[in-house]
C-alpha positions as CSV (number, residue, x, y, z in Angstrom):
1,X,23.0,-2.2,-6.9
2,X,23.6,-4.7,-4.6
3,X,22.9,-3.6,-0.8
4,X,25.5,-3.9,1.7
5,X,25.0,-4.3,4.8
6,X,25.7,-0.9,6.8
7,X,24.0,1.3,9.6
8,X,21.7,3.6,9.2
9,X,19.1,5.6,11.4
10,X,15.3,5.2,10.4
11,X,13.4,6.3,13.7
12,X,13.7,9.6,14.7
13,X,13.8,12.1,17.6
14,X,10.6,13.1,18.0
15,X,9.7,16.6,18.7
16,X,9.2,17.4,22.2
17,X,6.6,20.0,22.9
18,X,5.9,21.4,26.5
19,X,3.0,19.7,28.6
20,X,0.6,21.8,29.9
21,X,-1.7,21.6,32.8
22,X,-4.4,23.7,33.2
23,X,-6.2,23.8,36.7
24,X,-9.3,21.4,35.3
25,X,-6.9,18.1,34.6
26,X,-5.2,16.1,37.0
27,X,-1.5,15.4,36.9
28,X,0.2,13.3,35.4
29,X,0.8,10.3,38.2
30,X,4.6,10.9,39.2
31,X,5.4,7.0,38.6
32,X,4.3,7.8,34.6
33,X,6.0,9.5,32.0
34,X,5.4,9.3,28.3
35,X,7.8,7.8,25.9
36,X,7.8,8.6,22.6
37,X,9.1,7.2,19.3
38,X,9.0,9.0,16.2
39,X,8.7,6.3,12.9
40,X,9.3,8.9,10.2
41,X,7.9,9.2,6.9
42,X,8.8,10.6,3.9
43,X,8.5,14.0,5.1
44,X,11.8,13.0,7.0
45,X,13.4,11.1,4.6
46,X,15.7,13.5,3.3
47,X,17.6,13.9,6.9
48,X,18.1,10.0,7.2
49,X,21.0,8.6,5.3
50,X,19.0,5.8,3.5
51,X,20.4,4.4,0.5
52,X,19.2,6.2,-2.9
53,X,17.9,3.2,-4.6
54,X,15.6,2.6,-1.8
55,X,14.3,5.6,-1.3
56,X,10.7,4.5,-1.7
57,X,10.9,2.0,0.8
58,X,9.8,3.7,4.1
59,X,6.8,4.0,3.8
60,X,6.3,0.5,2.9
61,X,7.9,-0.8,6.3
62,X,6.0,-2.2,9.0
63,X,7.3,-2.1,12.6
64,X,7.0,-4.4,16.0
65,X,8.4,-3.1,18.8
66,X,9.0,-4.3,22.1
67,X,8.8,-2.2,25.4
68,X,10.6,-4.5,28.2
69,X,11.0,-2.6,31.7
70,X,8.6,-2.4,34.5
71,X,6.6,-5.3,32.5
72,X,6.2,-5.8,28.2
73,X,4.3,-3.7,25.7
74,X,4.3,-5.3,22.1
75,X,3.4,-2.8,19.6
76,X,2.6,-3.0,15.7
77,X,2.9,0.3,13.8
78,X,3.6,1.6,10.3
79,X,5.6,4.0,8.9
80,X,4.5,7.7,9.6
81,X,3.2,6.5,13.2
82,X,4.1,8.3,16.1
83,X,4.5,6.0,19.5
84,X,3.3,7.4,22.7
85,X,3.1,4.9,25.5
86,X,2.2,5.7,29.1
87,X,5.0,3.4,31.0
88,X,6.3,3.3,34.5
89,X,9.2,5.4,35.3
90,X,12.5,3.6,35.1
91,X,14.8,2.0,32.3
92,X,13.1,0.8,29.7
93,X,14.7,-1.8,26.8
94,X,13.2,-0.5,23.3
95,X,13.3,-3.2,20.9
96,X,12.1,-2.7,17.0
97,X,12.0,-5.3,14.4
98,X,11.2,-3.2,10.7
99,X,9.5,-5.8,8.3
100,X,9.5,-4.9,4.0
101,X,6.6,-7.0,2.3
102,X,7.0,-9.2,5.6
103,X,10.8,-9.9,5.1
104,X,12.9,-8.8,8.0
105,X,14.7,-5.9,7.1
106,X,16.2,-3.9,9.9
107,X,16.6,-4.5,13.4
108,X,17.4,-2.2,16.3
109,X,17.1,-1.6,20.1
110,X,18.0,1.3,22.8
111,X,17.5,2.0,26.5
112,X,15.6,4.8,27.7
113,X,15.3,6.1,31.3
114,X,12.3,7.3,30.9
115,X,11.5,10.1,33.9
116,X,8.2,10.6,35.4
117,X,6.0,13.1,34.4
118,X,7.7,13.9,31.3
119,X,7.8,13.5,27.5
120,X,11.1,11.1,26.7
121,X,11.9,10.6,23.2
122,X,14.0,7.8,22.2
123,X,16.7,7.4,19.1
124,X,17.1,4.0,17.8
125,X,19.9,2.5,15.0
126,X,18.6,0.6,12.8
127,X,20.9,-2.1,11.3
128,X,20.5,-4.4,8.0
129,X,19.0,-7.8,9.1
130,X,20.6,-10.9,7.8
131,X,17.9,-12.1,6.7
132,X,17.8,-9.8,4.0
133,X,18.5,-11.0,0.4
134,X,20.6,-9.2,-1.1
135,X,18.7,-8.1,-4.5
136,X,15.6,-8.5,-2.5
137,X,14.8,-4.1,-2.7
138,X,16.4,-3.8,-5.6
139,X,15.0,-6.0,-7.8
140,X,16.0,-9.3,-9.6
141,X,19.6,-8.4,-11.4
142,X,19.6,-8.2,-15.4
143,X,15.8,-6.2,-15.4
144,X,15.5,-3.5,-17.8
145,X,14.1,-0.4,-16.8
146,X,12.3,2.8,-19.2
147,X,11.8,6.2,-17.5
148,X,7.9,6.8,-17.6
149,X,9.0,11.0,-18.0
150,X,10.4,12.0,-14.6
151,X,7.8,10.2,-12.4
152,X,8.7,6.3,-12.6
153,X,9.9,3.1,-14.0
154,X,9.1,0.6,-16.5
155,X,10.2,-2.6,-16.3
156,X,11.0,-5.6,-18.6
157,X,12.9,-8.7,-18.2
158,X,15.9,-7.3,-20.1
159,X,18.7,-9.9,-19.6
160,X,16.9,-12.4,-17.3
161,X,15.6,-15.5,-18.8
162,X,14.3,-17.3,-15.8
163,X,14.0,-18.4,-12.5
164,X,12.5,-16.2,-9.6
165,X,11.8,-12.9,-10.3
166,X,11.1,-10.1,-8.2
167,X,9.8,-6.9,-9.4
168,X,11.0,-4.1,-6.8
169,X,8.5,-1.1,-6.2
170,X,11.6,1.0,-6.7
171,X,14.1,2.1,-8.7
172,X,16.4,4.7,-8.5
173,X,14.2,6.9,-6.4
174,X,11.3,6.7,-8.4
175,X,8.5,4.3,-8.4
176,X,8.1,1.3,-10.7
177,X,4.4,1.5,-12.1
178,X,4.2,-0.6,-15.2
179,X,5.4,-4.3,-16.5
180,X,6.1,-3.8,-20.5
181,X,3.9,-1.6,-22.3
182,X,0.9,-2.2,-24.8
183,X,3.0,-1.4,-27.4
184,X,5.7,-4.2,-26.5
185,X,4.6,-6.5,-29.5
186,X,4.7,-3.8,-32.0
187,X,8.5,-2.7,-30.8
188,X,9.9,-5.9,-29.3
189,X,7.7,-8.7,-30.8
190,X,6.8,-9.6,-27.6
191,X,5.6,-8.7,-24.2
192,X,7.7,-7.8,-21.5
193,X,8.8,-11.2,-20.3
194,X,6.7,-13.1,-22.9
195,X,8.1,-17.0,-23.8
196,X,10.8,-16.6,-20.7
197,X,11.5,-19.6,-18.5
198,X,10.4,-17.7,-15.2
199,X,9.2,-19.7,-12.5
200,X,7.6,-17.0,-9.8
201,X,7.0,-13.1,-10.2
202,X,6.7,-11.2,-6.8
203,X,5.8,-7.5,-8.0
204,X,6.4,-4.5,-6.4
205,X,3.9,-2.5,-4.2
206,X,3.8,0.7,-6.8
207,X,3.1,-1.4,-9.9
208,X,-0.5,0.1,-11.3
209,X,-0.2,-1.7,-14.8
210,X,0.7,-5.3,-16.0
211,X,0.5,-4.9,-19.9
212,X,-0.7,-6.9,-22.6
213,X,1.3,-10.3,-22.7
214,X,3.5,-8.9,-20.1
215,X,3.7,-13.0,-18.9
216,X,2.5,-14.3,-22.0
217,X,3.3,-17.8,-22.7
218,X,5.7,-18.3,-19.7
219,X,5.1,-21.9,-19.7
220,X,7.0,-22.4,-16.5
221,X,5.7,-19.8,-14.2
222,X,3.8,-21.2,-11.3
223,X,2.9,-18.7,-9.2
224,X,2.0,-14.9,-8.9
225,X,1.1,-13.0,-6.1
226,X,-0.4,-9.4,-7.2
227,X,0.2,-6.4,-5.1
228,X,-3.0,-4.4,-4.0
229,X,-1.2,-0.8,-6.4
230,X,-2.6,-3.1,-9.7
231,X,-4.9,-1.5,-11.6
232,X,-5.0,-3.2,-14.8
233,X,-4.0,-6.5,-16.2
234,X,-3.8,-6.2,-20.3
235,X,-4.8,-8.8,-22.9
236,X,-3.0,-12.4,-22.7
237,X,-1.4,-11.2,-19.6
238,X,-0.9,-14.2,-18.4
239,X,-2.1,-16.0,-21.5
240,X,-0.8,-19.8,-22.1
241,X,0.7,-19.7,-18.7
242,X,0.3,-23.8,-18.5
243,X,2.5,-24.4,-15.2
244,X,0.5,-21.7,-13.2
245,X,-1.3,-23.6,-10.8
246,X,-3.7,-22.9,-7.6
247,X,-6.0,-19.7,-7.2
248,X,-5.2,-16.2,-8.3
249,X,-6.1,-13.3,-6.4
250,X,-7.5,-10.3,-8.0
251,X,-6.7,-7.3,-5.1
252,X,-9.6,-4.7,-4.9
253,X,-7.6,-2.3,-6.4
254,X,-8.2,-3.7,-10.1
255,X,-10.2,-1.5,-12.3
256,X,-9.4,-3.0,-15.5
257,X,-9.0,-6.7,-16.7
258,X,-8.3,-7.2,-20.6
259,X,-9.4,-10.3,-22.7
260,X,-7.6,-13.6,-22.2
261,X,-5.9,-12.2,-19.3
262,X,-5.5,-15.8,-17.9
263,X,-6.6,-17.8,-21.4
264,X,-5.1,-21.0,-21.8
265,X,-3.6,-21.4,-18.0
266,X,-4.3,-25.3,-18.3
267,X,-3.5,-26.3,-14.3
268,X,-5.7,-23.0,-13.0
269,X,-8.0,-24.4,-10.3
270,X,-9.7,-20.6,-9.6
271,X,-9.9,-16.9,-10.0
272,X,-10.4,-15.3,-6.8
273,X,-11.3,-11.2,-6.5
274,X,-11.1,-9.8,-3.4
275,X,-14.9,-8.9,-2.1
276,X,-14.1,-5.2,-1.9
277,X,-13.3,-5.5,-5.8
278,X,-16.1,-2.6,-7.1
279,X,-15.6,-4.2,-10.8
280,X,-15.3,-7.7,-10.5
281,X,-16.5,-10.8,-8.9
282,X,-16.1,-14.7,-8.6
283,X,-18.1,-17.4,-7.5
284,X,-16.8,-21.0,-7.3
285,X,-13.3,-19.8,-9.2
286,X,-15.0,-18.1,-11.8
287,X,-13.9,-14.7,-12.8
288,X,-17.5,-12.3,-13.3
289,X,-18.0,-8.2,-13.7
290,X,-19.5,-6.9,-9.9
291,X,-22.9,-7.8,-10.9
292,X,-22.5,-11.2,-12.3
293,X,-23.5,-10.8,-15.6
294,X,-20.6,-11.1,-17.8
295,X,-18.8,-14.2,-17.1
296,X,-15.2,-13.7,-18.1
297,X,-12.9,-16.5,-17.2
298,X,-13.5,-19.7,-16.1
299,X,-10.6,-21.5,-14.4
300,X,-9.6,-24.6,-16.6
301,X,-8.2,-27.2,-14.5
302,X,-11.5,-26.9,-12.4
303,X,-14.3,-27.0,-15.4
304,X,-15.3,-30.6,-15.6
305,X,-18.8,-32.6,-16.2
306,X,-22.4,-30.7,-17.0
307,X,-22.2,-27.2,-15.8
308,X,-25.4,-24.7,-15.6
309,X,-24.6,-20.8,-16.2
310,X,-26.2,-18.9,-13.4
311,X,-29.4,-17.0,-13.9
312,X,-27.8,-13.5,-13.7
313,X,-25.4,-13.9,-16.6
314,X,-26.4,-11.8,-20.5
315,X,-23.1,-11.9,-21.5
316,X,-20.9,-14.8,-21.6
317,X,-17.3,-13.4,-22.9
318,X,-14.7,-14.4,-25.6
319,X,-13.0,-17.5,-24.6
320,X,-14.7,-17.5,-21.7
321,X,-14.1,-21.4,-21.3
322,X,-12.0,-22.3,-24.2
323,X,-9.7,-25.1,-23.8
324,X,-11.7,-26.4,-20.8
325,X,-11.3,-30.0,-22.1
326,X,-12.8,-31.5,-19.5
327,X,-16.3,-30.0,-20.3
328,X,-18.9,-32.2,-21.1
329,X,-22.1,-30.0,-21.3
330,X,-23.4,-26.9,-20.8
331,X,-26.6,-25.4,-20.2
332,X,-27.3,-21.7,-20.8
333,X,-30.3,-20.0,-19.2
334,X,-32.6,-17.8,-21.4
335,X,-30.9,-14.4,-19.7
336,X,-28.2,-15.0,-22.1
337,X,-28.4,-12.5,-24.9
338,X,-24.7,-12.6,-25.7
339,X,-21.4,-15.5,-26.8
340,X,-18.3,-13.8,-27.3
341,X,-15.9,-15.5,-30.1
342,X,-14.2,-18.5,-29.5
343,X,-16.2,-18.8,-25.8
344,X,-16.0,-22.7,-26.0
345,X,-13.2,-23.2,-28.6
346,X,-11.2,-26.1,-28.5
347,X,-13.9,-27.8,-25.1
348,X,-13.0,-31.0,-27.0
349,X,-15.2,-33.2,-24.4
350,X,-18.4,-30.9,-24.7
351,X,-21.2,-32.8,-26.9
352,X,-24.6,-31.3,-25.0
353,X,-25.3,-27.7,-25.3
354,X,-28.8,-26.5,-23.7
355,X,-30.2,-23.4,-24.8
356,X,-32.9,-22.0,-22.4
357,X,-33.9,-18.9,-24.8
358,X,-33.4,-16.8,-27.8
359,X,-29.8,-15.1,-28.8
360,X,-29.8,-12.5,-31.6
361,X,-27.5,-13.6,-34.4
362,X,-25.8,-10.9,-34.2
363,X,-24.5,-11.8,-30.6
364,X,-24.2,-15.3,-31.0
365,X,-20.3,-15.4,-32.6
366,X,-20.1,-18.4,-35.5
367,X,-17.0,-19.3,-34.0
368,X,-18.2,-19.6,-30.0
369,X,-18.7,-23.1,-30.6
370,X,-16.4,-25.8,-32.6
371,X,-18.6,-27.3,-35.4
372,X,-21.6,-26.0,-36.9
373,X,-23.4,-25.4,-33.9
374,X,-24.3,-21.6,-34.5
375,X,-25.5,-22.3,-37.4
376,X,-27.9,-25.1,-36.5
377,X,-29.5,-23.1,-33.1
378,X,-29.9,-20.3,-35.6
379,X,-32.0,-21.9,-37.8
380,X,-33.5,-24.2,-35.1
381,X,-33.7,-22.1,-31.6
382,X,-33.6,-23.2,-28.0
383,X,-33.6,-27.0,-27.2
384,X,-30.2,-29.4,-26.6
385,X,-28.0,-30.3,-29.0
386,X,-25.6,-33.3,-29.1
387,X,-22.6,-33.2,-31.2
388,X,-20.7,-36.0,-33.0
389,X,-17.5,-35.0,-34.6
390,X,-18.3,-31.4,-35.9
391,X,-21.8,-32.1,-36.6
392,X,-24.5,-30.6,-34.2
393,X,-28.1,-31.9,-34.3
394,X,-31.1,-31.1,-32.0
395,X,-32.8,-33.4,-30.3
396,X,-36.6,-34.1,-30.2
């Protein structure tokens, strides 16, 4: 539904309960008085007139608000907050700015004469800003929406084919939790906006799940911002995404990343998690569990020359640095117990792999490496080995 631009009230009347003195406190100075504005939350929500599809929305708003009488208070609050400032007695201008995922949404402003001594509570209308676009809370039109039971939303790109998309954190009164499903492939043939021409996904601040290849080969997509609600980002989530370019940010919230999340994203320069992330970490772009010794993902577009695996890693994971063409050798320390498949599949520069110690065959996948290399450290154990064509040899 498109949102018109109407009034509406979103602050409240606060409840005014009677001061008390007792003999043991001082007064209240008779040039003071308390003023007092109410920012409601959804325990209030039902007496406000706010429009059903955004019925989530409160309590994602942020609020400014500027007190301009006897002198200027600027206050920042949140939804839920209750304002009590201390100001002179007099007439007092209440301004308040109401910010949704930083966009402008709803501006309003009220005098109050605020009397000294007292508790004065102030009402404020709150009016659509301008600024608003106009599918911005509802969600990019043409998006396709499952009921998760009677809780939430699903979403998937039903008719929209690309462009900018933004994923709203509600819908119809409930929130919107997951992109696609992992069973997309199996019902759809693909993920939820898998092979679309979309060039930016904003998603919504109630989305806990991306599925697997939710993005999957969205060859124009260049940016993503991830909301700090994400839990888990499936398999080939954003697999083959060639145009995405820049850092990603994993939030702390993450609990779960699957494999090739962000395999074959040619013009990533780094994988960022934020340091509060309790599962995962990064160091110079590269995506690592907490303690650094599984190395997941290593950005492509920033992989170049002789690179040295730190000390900490056992594990390095499947396709860990596939398609990082601009590889030319590697050097693995002897804590390395562990190549996932395909790790350095398709490294089409890489012709010097050093192997500081011993991997168990049965951890060491034959297809981690193009060529015969497996087979010839196998039989041959740590050392370098060089590689022209397919052919690895060690050298003396």
């Amino acid at each position: 539904m498109k949102i018109c631009k109407q009034n509406f009230m979103v602050i409240a009347i606060a409840a005014i309960t009677a001061l008390t003195l007792s003999a043991c406190f001082s007064p209240w100075e008779e040039s003071e008085g308390e003023l007092i504005i109410n920012l409601g939350n959804s325990g209030e929500r039902s007496a406000m007139p706010w429009p059903p599809d955004e019925a989530g929305i409160l309590n994602d708003i942020n609020y400014v608000i500027t007190l301009s009488g006897r002198g200027t208070i600027h206050i920042t609050a949140k939804s839920g907050e209750t304002i009590r400032a201390t100001v002179s007695a007099g007439i007092w201008n209440v301004d308040v700015k109401a910010y949704y995922q930083d966009k402008l949404y709803a501006t309003g402003n009220n005098s109050v004469d605020v009397k000294a001594g007292h508790n004065n509570p102030v009402s404020i209308k709150m009016n659509k800003a301008d600024e608003l676009i106009p599918t911005y809370a509802d969600g990019t039109p043409g998006l396709a929406y499952e009921a998760i039971g009677t809780t939430a939303f699903r979403v998937r790109a039903g008719s929209v084919t690309g462009g900018a998309v933004y994923i709203p954190a509600y819908h119809n009164n409930l929130p919107v939790t997951e992109i696609g499903h992992n069973d997309d492939y199996d019902n759809f043939g693909k993920g939820a906006f898998e092979g679309t021409a979309i060039t930016a996904v904003t998603i919504g601040a109630r989305v806990t799940t991306i599925s697997d290849s939710a993005f999957y080969e969205c060859t124009s997509l260049t940016s993503v911002t991830l909301p700090a609600s994400v839990t888990t980002i499936g398999n080939y989530a954003f697999g083959g995404c060639t145009a995405l370019t820049g850092s990603v940010t994993i939030p702390a919230s993450v609990t779960s990343i699957g494999v090739c999340a962000f395999n074959g994203c040619t013009g990533l320069t780094g994988i960022t998690v934020d340091s509060s992330n309790p599962n995962y970490s990064s160091e110079g772009g590269i995506l690592y569990n907490k303690a650094k010794t599984t190395l997941i993902q290593a950005p492509i577009a920033s992989i170049s020359g002789n690179v040295t695996i730190p000390a900490s890693v056992t594990t390095i994971g499947e396709w860990a640095f596939s398609s990082c063409n601009s590889l030319a050798s590697i050097t693995i320390p002897a804590s390395v117990t562990s190549i996932g498949i395909y790790a350095f599949r398709d490294c089409t520069s890489l012709t010097s792999v050093t192997f500081a110690g011993t991997i168990p065959s049965a951890n060491f996948n034959a297809t981690a490496f193009d060529g015969d290399l497996s087979t010839k450290y196998l039989a041959n154990g740590a050392g370098t080995y060089t590689r022209v064509g397919t052919t690895w040899t060690k050298q003396p």
